[in-house]
C-alpha positions in Angstrom: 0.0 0.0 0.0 2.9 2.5 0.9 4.5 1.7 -3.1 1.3 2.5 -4.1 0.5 5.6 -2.0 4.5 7.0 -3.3 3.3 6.5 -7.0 0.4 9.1 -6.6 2.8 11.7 -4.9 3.0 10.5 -1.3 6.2 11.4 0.7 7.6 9.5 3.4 7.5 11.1 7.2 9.5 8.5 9.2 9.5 4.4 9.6 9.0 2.9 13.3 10.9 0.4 14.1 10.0 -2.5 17.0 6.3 -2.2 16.2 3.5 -4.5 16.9 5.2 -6.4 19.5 7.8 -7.6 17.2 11.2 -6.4 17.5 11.3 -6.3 13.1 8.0 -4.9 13.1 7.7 -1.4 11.1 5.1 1.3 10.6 5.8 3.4 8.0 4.5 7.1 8.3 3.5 9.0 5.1 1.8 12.2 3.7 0.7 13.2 0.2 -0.2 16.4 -1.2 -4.0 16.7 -2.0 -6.0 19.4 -4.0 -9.0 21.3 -2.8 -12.1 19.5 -1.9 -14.7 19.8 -4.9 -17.7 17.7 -4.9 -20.0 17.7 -7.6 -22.6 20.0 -6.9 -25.5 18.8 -8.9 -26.9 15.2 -9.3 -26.7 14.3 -13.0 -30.4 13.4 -14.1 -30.7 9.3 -14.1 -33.5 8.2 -16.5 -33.3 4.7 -15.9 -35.2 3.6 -13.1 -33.0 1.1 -10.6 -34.3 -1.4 -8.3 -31.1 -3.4 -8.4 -28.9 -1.6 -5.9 -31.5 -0.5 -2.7 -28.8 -2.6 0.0 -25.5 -0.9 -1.6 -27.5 2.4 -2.1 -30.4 2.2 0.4 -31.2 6.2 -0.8 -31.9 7.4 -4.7 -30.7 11.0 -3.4 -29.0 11.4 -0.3 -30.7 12.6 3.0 -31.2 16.4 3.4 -29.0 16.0 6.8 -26.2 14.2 4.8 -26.1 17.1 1.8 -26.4 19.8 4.6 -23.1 17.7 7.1 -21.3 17.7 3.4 -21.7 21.4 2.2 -20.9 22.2 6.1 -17.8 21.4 5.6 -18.4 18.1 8.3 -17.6 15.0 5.9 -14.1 16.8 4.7 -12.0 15.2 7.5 -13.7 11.8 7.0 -13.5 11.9 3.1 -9.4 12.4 3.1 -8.0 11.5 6.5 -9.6 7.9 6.0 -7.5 7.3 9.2 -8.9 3.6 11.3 -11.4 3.7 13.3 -9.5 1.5 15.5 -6.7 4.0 16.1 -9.1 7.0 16.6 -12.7 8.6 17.6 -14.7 11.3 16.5 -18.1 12.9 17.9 -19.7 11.6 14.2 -18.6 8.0 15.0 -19.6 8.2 18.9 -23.3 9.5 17.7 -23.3 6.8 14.8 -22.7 3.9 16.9 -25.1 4.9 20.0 -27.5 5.2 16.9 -27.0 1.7 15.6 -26.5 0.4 18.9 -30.0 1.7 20.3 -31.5 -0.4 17.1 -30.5 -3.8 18.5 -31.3 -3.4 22.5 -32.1 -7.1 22.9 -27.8 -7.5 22.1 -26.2 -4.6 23.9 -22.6 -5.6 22.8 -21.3 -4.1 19.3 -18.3 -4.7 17.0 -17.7 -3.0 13.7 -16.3 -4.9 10.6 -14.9 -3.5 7.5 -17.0 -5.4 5.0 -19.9 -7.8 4.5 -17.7 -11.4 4.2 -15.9 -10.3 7.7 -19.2 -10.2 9.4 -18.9 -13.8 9.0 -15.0 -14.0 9.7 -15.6 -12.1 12.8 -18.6 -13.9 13.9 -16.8 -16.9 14.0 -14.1 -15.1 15.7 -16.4 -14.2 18.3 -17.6 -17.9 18.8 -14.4 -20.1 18.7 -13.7 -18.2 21.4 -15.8 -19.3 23.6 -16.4 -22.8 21.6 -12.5 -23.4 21.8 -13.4 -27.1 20.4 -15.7 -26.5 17.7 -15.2 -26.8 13.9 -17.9 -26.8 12.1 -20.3 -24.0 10.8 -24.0 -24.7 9.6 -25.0 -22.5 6.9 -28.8 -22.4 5.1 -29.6 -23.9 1.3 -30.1 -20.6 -0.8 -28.0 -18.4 1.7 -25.5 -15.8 0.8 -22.9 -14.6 3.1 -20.4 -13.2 1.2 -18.2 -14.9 -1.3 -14.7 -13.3 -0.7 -13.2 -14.7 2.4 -13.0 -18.7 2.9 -15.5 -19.1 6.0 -18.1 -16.8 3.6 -17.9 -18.7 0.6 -18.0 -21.8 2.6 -21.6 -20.6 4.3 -23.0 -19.4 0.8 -24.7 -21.5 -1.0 -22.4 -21.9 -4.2 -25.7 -22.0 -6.3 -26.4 -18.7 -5.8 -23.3 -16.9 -6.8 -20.9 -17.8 -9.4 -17.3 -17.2 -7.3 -16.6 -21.0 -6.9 -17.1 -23.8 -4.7 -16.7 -23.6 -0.6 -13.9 -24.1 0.5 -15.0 -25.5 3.7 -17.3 -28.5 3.5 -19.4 -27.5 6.3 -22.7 -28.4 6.0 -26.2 -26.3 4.9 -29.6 -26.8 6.2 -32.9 -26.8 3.9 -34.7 -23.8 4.3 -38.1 -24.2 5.9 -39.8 -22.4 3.0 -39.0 -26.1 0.6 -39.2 -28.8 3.4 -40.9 -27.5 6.4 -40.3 -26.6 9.7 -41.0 -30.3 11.3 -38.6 -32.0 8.0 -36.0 -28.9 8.7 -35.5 -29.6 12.3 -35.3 -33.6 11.8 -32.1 -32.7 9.2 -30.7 -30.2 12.2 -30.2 -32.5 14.7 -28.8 -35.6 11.9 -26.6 -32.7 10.6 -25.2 -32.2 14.1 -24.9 -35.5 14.8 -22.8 -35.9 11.7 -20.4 -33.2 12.8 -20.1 -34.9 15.8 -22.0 -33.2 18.5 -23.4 -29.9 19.5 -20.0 -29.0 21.2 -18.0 -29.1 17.6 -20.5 -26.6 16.0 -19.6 -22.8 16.2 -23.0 -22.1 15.1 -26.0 -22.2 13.1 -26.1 -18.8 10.3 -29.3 -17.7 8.6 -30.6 -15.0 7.1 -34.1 -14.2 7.8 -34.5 -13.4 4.3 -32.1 -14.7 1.7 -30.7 -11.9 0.0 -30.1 -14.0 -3.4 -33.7 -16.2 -3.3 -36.0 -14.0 -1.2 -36.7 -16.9 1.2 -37.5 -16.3 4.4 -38.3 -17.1 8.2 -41.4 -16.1 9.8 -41.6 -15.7 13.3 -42.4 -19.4 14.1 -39.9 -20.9 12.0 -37.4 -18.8 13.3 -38.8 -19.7 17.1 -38.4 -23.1 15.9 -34.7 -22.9 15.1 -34.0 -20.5 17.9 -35.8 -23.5 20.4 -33.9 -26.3 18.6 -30.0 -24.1 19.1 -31.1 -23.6 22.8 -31.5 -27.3 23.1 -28.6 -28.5 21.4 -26.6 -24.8 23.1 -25.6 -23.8 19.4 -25.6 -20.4 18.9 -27.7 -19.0 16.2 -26.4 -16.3 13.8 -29.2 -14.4 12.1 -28.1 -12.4 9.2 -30.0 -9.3 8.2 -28.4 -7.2 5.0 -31.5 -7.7 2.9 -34.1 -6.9 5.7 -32.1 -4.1 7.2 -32.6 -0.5 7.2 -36.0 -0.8 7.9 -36.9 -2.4 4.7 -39.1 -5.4 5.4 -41.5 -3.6 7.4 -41.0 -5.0 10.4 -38.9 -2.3 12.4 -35.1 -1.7 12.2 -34.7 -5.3 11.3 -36.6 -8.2 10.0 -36.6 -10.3 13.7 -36.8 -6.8 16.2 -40.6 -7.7 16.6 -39.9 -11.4 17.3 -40.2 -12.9 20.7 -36.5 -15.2 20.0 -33.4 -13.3 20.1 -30.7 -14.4 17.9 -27.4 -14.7 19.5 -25.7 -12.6 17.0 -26.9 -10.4 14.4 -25.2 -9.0 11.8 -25.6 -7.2 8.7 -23.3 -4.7 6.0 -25.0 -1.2 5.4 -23.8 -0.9 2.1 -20.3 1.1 2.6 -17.2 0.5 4.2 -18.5 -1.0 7.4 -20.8 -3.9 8.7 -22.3 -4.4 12.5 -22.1 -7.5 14.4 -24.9 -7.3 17.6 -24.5 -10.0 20.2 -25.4 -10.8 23.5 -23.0 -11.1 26.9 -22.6 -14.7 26.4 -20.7 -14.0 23.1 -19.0 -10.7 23.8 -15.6 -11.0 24.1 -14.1 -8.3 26.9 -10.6 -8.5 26.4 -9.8 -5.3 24.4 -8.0 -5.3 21.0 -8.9 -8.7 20.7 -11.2 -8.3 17.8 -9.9 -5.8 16.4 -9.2 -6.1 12.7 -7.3 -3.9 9.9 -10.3 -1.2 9.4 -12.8 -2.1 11.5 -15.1 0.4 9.2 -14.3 3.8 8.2 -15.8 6.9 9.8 -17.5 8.3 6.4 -19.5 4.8 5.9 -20.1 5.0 9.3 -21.7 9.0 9.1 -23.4 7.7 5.7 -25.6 5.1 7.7 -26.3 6.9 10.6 -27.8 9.5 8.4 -29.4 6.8 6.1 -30.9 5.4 9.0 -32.6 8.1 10.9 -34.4 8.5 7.5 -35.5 5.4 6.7 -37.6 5.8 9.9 -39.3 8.1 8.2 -40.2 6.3 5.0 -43.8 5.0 4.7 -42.4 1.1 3.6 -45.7 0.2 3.6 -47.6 2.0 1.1 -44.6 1.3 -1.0 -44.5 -2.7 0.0 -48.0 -2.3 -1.1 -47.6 -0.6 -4.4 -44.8 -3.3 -5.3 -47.3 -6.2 -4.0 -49.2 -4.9 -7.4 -46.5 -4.5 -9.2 -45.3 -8.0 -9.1 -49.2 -9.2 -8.8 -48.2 -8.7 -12.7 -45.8 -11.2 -12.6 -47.3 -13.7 -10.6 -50.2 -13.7 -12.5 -47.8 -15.0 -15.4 -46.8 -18.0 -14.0 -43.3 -16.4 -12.2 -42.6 -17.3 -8.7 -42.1 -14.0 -5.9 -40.2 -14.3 -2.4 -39.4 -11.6 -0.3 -40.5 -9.3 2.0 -41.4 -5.4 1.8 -39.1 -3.6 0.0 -37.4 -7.0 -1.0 -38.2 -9.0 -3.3 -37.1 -11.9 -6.2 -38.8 -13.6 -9.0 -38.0 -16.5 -10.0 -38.0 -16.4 -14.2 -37.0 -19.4 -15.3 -35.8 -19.8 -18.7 -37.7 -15.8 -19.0 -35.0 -14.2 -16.7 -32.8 -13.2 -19.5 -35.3 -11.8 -21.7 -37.6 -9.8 -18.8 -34.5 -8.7 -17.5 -34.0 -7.2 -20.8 -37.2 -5.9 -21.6 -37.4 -4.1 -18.2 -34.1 -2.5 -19.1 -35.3 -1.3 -22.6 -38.6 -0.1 -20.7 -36.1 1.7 -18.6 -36.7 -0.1 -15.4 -32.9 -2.2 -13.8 -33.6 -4.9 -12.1 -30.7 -7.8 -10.3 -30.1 -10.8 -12.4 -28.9 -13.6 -9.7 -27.7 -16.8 -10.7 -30.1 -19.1 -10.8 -32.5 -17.1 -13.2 -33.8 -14.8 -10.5 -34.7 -11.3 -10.5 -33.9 -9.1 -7.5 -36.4 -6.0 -7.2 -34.6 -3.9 -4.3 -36.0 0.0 -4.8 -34.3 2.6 -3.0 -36.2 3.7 0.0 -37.0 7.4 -1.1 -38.1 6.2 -4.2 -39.5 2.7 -3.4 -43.2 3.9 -4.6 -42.3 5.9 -7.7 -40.2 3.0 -9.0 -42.8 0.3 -8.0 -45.7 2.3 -10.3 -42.9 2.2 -12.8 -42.3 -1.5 -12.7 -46.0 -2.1 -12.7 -46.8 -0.1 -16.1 -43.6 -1.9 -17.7 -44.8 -5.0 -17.0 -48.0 -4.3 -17.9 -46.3 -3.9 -21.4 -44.2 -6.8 -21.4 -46.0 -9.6 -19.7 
C-alpha cells in the first residue's frame, strides 16, 4: 500500500521500528499532497429507473441532513484522512454507533467490521472463542454470506453466486420455506450429529431473508430454530443485510418484533462498514482482541447513521404495497415471488434473460442472480415511484 500511495505523490515522514510487538515490526508514516475538496454539486439526471442496488444504495438521493453535514464542511475530514477507526474517535462516529446500537437493544454488545464477508470471519471469531473445540459451521440452502473470504464462501450456498465452490465442506440446512419446519428440524439434529456433537459446532447462520432467493423465516420458523439451538446450546447467527434499514416492514430489522433473540446479528449497510450485535454470552471483553485492519471507516459510518434516521421516516408500507401490485403482474404469469417489503425476487426461469431485458429497454434495472432470478430492491426514497414504474412496464411486457 505504501509503493502505491509514493506512486500518486506520497512522501515518506518517518519508519517505526520495534512495532506491533515484534522487534522487526515497522510502521511506515507517510503524507501526500492533496487538491482542494470539490464535490459535484449537482446530481446528473438518471433516466433509468433502478431497483437493483437498494442494500448498496439504500437512498436514490442522499438525506437532506447528509447534503447539509457535506456542504458544512463536516464529511471533509472523514473523506481524506480515512484514518482507522481502530486508532481514533470522532463525535460523528460516537453519535453513529449509540444510533445503531439503540437499534438492537435485545444484544447490547457491538463490533464494527470493515465489509460484508468479515461479518462472517468475525462472527466466528467471536464464537471459537468461547467454543475453543468447535469446527464446524452450519449455513442455510439458498443463503449468501459473502463470497470473498474462505468461511463466507463456505456458508454461501455456491448455487447462488458464481465465485466457486466452498472451500470449507461444512454443512447447509434446507430452508423451511421447501421442506418445512418439522422436515428442517429432523435434518438439524442428523446434521449435528454428523459433525459430531453440538460442542464441535460454532454455530447455526441464517438469514431471515435470503438476499439472493427472497426466502424467508417467519416468526415461528425462526422460534423453531431458535428453540432447537437452545436445546442442542448452538448459537444461532441471524443475518439481516437484505431486511435491514427498515426495509421489510418490520422495524429496524426483519426479527426486532420477534419474541426469540438471535445470538448474534449481523448485517453490511452498504459502505465500508458492517455491524455484528450480540449478546453477553458471546461478547468478548478483552480489548483489541477483535480488532481487525479497518474495523469500518468513519465516512461509511456518518453515511448510515444519516441513512438510517431517514429510513424511519419512510412510509415502507404503502410502498411494499404498491410493489405487492407490481409483481401481482408477474405472478399472474406463471413467475414465482419471495421476499418481503421492500425486498423481493422472481423467480424467471428460462424468462429471466429476456424480462431482464425488456425491463431494461422499458427503462426499469432490475438484479439478475444466478439461478434465473430477479432481485427487485428499490431505493427507500423512491421505493413507490419506481414500484408504479415496474407495474406499467410490465403491464407492457407480460
Amino acid at each position: 500500500m505504501a509503493h502505491l500511495n509514493r506512486a500518486f505523490g506520497a512522501h515518506l515522514v518517518c519508519v517505526l521500528t520495534g512495532q506491533y510487538e515484534d522487534p522487526e515490526g515497522q510502521a511506515i508514516y507517510y503524507r501526500m499532497p492533496l487538491g482542494a475538496l470539490a464535490p459535484v454539486r449537482e446530481l446528473a439526471t438518471v433516466k433509468e429507473t433502478s431497483m437493483a442496488a437498494g442494500i448498496s444504495t439504500p437512498f436514490a438521493m442522499p438525506p437532506a441532513s447528509l447534503i447539509e453535514a457535506e456542504r458544512s464542511g463536516l464529511l471533509f475530514g472523514p473523506a481524506v484522512n480515512k484514518l482507522t477507526v481502530m486508532n481514533y474517535t470522532t463525535p460523528a462516529i460516537v453519535r453513529a454507533l449509540e444510533w445503531v446500537s439503540a437499534m438492537a437493544p435485545r444484544l447490547p454488545h457491538m463490533y464494527l467490521t470493515s465489509c460484508r464477508d468479515e461479518l462472517v470471519d468475525k462472527s466466528l471469531r467471536l464464537l471459537r472463542t468461547h467454543r475453543t473445540e468447535a469446527q464446524v459451521a452450519i449455513g442455510m440452502v439458498g443463503g449468501y454470506l459473502g463470497h470473498t473470504t474462505a468461511a463466507a464462501r463456505s456458508l454461501s450456498d455456491p448455487g447462488v453466486h458464481k465465485q466457486g465452490p466452498r472451500h470449507f465442506d461444512w454443512p447447509l440446512l434446507p430452508h423451511p420455506e421447501d421442506v418445512g419446519v418439522e422436515a428442517m428440524l429432523g435434518i438439524f439434529d442428523e446434521l449435528i450429529a454428523e459433525a459430531g456433537g453440538s460442542a464441535n459446532i460454532l454455530g447455526l447462520f441464517v438469514e431471515t431473508l435470503q438476499e439472493r432467493t427472497g426466502r424467508c423465516l417467519d416468526k415461528a420458523s425462526f422460534a423453531a430454530l431458535a428453540t432447537a439451538c437452545k436445546r442442542h446450546d448452538i448459537p444461532l447467527v441471524a443475518f439481516e443485510t437484505a431486511s435491514a434499514c427498515y426495509r421489510s416492514g418490520e422495524g429496524s430489522f426483519q426479527s426486532s418484533r420477534w419474541s426469540e433473540v438471535p445470538d448474534i446479528l449481523a448485517w453490511w449497510g452498504g459502505g465500508h462498514t458492517g455491524y455484528i450485535h450480540t449478546n453477553a454470552r458471546y461478547r468478548v471483553a478483552k480489548p483489541l482482541a477483535m480488532v481487525s485492519t479497518w474495523d469500518g471507516d468513519e465516512l461509511s459510518l456518518v453515511r448510515d447513521h444519516h441513512h438510517l434516521r431517514a429510513a424511519r421516516r419512510v412510509d415502507i408500507k404503502a410502498a411494499s404495497s404498491a410493489l405487492d401490485g407490481a409483481l401481482e403482474l408477474a405472478s399472474k404469469a406463471g413467475i414465482k415471488v419471495r421476499g418481503r417489503g421492500l425486498y423481493r425476487v422472481m423467480e424467471a426461469g428460462a424468462r429471466a434473460q429476456d424480462l431482464h431485458q425488456a425491463l431494461l429497454d422499458k427503462g426499469v434495472r432490475l438484479r439478475l442472480f444466478p439461478g434465473n432470478r430477479l432481485a427487485v430492491i428499490p431505493c427507500l426514497d423512491s421505493a413507490l415511484e419506481s414500484a408504479h414504474k415496474l407495474r406499467q412496464a410490465l403491464g407492457e411486457i407480460l
